[in-house]
C-alpha positions as CSV (number, residue, x, y, z in Angstrom):
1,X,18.7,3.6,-14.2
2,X,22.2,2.5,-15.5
3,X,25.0,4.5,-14.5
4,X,26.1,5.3,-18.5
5,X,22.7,6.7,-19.1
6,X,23.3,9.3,-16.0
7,X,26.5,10.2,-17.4
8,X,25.0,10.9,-20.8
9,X,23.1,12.9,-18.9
10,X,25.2,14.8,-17.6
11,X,27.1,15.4,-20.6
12,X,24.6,16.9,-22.4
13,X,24.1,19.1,-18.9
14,X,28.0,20.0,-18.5
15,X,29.0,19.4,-22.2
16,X,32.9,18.7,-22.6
17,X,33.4,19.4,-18.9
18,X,31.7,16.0,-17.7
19,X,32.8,14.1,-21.1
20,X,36.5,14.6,-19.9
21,X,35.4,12.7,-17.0
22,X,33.5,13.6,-14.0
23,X,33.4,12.0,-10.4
24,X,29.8,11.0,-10.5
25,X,28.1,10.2,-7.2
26,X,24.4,8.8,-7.2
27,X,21.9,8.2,-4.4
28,X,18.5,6.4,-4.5
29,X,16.0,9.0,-3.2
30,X,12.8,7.6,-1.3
31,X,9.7,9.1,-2.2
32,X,9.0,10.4,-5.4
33,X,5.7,7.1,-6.1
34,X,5.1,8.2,-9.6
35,X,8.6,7.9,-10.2
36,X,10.2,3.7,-11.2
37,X,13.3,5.0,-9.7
38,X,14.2,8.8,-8.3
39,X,18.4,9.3,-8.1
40,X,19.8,12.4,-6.8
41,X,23.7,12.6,-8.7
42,X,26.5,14.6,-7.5
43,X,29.4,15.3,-10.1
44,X,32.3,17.2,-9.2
45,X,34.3,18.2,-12.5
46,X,37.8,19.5,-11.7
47,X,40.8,18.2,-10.4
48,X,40.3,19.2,-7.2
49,X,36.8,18.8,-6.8
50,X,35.8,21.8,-6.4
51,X,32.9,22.6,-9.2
52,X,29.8,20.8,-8.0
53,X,26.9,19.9,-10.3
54,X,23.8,18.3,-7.9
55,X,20.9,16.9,-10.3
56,X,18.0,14.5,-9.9
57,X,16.9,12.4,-12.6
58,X,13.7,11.0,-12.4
59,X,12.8,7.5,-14.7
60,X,9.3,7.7,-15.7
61,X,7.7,5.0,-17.2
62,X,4.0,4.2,-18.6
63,X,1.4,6.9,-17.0
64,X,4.0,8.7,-14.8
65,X,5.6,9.6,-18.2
66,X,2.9,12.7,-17.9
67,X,4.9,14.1,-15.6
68,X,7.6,15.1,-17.8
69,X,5.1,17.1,-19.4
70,X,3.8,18.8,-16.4
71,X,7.1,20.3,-16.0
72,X,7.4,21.6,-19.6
73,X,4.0,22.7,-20.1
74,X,3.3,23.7,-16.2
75,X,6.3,23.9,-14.2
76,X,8.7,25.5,-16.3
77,X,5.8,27.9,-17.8
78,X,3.7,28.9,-15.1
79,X,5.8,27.9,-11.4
80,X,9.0,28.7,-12.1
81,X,9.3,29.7,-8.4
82,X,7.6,27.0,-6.9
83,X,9.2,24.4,-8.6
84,X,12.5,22.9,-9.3
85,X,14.0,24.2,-12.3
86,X,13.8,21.8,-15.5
87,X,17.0,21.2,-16.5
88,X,16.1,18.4,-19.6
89,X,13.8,15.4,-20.5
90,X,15.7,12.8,-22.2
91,X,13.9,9.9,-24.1
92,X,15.1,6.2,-23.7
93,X,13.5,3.8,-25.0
94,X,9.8,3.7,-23.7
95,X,11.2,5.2,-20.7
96,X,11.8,8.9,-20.2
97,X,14.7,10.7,-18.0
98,X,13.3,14.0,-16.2
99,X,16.2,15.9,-15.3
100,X,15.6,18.8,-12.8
101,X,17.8,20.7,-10.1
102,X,18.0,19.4,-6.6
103,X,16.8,21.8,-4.4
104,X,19.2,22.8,-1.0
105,X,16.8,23.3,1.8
106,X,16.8,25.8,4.5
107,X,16.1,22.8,6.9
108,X,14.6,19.4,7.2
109,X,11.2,20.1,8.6
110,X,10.7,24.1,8.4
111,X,6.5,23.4,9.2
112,X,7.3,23.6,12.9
113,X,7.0,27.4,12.1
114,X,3.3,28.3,11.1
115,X,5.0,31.3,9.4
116,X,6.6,28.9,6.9
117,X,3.3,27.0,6.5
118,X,1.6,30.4,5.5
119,X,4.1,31.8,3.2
120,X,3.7,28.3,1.7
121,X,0.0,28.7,1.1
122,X,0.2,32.3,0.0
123,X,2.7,31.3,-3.1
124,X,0.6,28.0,-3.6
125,X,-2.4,30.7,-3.6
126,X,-0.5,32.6,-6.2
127,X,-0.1,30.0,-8.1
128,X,-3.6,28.9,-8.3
129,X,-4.7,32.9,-9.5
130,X,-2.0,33.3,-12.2
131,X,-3.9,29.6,-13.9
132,X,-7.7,31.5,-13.3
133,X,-8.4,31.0,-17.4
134,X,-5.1,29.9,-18.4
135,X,-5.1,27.7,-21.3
136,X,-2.6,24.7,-20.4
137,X,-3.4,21.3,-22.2
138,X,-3.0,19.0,-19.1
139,X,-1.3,15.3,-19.8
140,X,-5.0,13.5,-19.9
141,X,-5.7,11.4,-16.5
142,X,-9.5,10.1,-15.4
143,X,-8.9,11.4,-11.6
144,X,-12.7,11.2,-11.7
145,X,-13.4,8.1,-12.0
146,X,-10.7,6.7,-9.9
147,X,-11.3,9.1,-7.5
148,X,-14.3,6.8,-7.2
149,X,-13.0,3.7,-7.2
150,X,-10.6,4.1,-4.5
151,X,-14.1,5.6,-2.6
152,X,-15.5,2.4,-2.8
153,X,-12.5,0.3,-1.6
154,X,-12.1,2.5,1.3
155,X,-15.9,1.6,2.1
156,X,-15.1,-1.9,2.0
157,X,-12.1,-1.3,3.7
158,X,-14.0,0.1,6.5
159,X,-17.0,-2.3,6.8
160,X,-14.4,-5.4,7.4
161,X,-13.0,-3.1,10.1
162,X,-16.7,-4.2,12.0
163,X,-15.3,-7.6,12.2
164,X,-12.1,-6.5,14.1
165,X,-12.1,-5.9,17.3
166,X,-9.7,-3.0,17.7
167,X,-10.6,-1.9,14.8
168,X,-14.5,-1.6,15.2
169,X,-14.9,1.8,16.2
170,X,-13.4,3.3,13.2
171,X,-16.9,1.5,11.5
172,X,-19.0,3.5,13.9
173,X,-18.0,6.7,10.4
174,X,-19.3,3.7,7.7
175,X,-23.0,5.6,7.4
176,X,-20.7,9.2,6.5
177,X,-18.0,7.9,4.6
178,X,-20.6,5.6,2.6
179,X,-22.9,8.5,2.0
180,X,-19.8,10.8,0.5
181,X,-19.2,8.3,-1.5
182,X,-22.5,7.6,-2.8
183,X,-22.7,11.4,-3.4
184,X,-19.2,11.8,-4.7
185,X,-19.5,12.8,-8.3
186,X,-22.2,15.4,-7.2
187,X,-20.0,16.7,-4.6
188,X,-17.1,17.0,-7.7
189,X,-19.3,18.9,-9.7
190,X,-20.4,21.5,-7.4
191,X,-16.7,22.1,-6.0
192,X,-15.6,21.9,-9.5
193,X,-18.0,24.7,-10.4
194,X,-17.8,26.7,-7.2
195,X,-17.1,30.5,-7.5
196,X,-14.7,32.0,-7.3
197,X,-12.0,28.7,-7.2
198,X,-13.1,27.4,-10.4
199,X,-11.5,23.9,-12.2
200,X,-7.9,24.9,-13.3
201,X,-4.4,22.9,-13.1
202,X,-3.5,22.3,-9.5
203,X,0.4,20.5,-7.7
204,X,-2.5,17.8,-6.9
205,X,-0.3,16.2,-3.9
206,X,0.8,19.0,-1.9
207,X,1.6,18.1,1.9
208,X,4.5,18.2,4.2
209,X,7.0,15.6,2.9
210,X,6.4,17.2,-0.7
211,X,7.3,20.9,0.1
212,X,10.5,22.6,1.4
213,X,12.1,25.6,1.8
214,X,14.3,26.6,-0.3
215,X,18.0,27.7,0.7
216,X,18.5,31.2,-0.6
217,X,17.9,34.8,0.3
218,X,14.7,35.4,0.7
219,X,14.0,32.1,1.3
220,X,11.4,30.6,-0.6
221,X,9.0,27.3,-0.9
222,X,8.9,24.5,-3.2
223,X,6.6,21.9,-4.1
224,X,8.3,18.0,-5.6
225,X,6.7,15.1,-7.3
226,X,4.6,17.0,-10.1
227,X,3.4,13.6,-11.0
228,X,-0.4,13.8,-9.8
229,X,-0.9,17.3,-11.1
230,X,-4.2,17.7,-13.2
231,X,-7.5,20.1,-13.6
232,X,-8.9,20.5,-10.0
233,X,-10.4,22.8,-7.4
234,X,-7.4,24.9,-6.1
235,X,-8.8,23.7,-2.7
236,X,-7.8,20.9,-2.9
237,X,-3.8,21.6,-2.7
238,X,-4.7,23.9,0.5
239,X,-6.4,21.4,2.7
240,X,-4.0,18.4,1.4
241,X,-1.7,20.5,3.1
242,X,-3.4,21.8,6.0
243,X,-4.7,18.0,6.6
244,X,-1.3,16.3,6.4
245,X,0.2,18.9,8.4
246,X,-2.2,19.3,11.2
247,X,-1.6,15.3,11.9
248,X,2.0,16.2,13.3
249,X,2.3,19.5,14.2
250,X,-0.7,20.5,17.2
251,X,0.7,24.6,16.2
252,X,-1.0,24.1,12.9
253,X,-4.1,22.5,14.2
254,X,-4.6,25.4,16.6
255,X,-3.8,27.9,14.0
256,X,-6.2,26.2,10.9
257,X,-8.7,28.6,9.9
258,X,-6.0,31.6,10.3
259,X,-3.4,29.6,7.4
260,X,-6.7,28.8,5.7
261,X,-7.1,32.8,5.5
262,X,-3.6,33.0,4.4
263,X,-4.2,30.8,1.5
264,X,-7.1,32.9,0.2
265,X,-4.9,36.1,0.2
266,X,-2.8,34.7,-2.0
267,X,-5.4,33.8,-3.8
268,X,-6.5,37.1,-4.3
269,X,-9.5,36.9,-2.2
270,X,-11.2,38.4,0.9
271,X,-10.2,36.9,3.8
272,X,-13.3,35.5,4.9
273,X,-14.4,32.1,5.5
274,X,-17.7,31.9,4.4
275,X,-19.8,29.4,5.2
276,X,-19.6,28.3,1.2
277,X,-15.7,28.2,1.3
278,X,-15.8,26.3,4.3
279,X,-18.3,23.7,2.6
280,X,-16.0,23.7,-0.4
281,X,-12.9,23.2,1.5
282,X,-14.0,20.3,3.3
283,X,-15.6,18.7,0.6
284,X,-11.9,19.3,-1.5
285,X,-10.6,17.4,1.8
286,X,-12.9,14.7,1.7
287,X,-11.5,14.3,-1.7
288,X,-8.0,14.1,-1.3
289,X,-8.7,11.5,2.1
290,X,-10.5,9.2,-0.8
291,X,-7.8,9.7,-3.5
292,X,-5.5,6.8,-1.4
293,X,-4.7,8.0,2.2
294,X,-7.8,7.0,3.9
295,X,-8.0,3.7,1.8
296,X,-4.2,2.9,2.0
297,X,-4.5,3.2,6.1
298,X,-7.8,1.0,6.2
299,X,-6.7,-1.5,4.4
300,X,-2.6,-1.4,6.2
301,X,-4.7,-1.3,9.9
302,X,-6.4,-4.8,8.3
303,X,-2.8,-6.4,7.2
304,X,-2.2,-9.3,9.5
305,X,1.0,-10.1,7.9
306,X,2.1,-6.2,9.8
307,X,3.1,-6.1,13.1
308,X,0.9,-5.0,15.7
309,X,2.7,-1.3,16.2
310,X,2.7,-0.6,12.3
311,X,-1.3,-1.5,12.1
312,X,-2.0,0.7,15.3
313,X,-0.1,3.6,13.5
314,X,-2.4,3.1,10.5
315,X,-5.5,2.9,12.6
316,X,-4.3,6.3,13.8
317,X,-3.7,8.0,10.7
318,X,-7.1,6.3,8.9
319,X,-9.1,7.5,12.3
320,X,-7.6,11.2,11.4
321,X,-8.5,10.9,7.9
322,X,-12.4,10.1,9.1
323,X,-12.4,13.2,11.2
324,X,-12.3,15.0,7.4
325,X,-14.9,12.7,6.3
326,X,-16.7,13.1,9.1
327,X,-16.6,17.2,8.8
328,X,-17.5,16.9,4.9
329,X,-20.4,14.9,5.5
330,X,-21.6,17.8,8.2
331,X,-21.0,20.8,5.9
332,X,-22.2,19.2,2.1
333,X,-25.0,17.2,2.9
């Protein structure tokens, strides 16, 4: 991202206030994988500098392009309070500019606090019940079939684990993970259709490093990266939390089935775990372990060229990622 088109940027932001020159400050964010480059700015606009302006501009090229849309057709329409705010989407080129606020957070890891984890999953909840029916035209992505796909590397991932010795007993989960797979579009269907959760637009990457608090009063959550939102079960964004989370924080583990409840009130729903919802919940986890977690560990834990601490780690998270499959496989079939 060249530093004139972030200045013409923030002109058309700050409008003669930055054109009479502006101290313009930028810094390469991490995260953000939809994203070719994510760069937080900071301009300070009087002579003193006084008047802040903080921004992040995102440059989306080829399919992330969609998620400049997300944010005008979703975000901006339908989460106004659980996203950033969309502050313009400037075309260059092939390549679009998505300008949107940069959030101040409370703190740097609030989800030490279950109550922050359930007032997360309430709004996310929210969320999911004002889309029950609505009529949003979603930026057009086959998560189906590459849902499947990446099912089938992480089998093959999995089976060359039996040919590595400290890796072997992740294979001894092969026979469950190969049999979700095998049933996968099935499993879709019937979580797709389940009552009362329903297909509708979901954040579609929810999890710990994707959600903050945000710094005001009351305090309130917010989900980044709107990049992998589509149609899906609302389930989904829920245990992609509560999965991620529970991998770091042994509170939220211990307290799982009480944030699951948490969710479902703000989802406008009984809080009851039901021996459906848990099938459907699991099976929405087994699905977001296959959309590249699972497979990205395997096949990291296989990676001679890492060193031996980085492909334990990964052995660690994929062996996680199994006990999902491994609870899927036990509730759906």
């Amino acid at each position: 991202m060249t530093e004139w088109a972030a200045r013409q940027t923030l002109t058309e932001l700050i409008g003669k206030v930055a054109s009479e020159g502006a101290n313009l400050q930028r810094k390469t964010m991490a995260g953000g994988t939809e994203a070719a480059e994510t760069v937080l700015f900071t301009a300070r606009y009087d002579s003193n500098g006084r008047k802040v302006l903080r921004f992040v501009v995102k440059q989306l090229s080829g399919r992330p392009r969609r998620e400049a849309e997300i944010y005008a057709r979703l975000v901006q329409q339908h989460a106004s309070k659980l996203g950033p705010r969309l502050l313009g989407i400037h075309r260059r080129g092939e390549t679009l500019l998505l300008v949107i606020e940069a959030v101040r957070r409370k703190n740097a890891w609030p989800w030490r606090d279950n109550a922050s984890t359930a007032g997360l999953l309430r709004e996310v909840g929210r969320f999911h019940a004002e889309l029950d029916g609505a009529d949003i035209r979603m930026p057009e992505w086959d998560y189906e079939a590459e849902l499947v796909q990446a099912g089938q590397s992480a089998v093959e991932a999995l089976d060359r684990c039996r040919y590595v010795k400290e890796l072997r007993p992740l294979s001894r989960d092969l026979r469950p993970l190969n049999r979700i797979v095998e049933a996968l579009p099935r499993l879709r269907g019937q979580l797709l259709a389940e009552k009362p959760f329903h297909r509708r637009p979901i954040h579609g990457d929810v999890h710990p490093g994707n959600a903050l608090i945000r710094s005001t009063s009351p305090a309130r959550p917010v989900l980044l990266d709107w990049g992998r939102a589509r149609e899906g079960s609302p389930l989904e964004d829920a245990s992609s939390m509560l999965q991620s989370l529970r991998l770091w924080e042994p509170e939220a583990l211990s307290a799982h089935d009480s944030l699951i409840k948490h969710y479902l009130s703000g989802l406008g729903m009984e809080r009851r775990l039901t021996e459906s919802v848990r099938s459907a919940y699991w099976v929405a986890g087994a699905s977001n372990a296959l959309a590249g977690a699972l497979t990205m560990h395997l096949w990291e834990a296989l990676d001679e060229n890492r060193d031996e601490q980085q492909r334990a780690g990964a052995a660690w998270m994929a062996q996680n990622w199994l006990r999902v499959i491994r609870r899927s496989h036990a509730w759906a079939l």
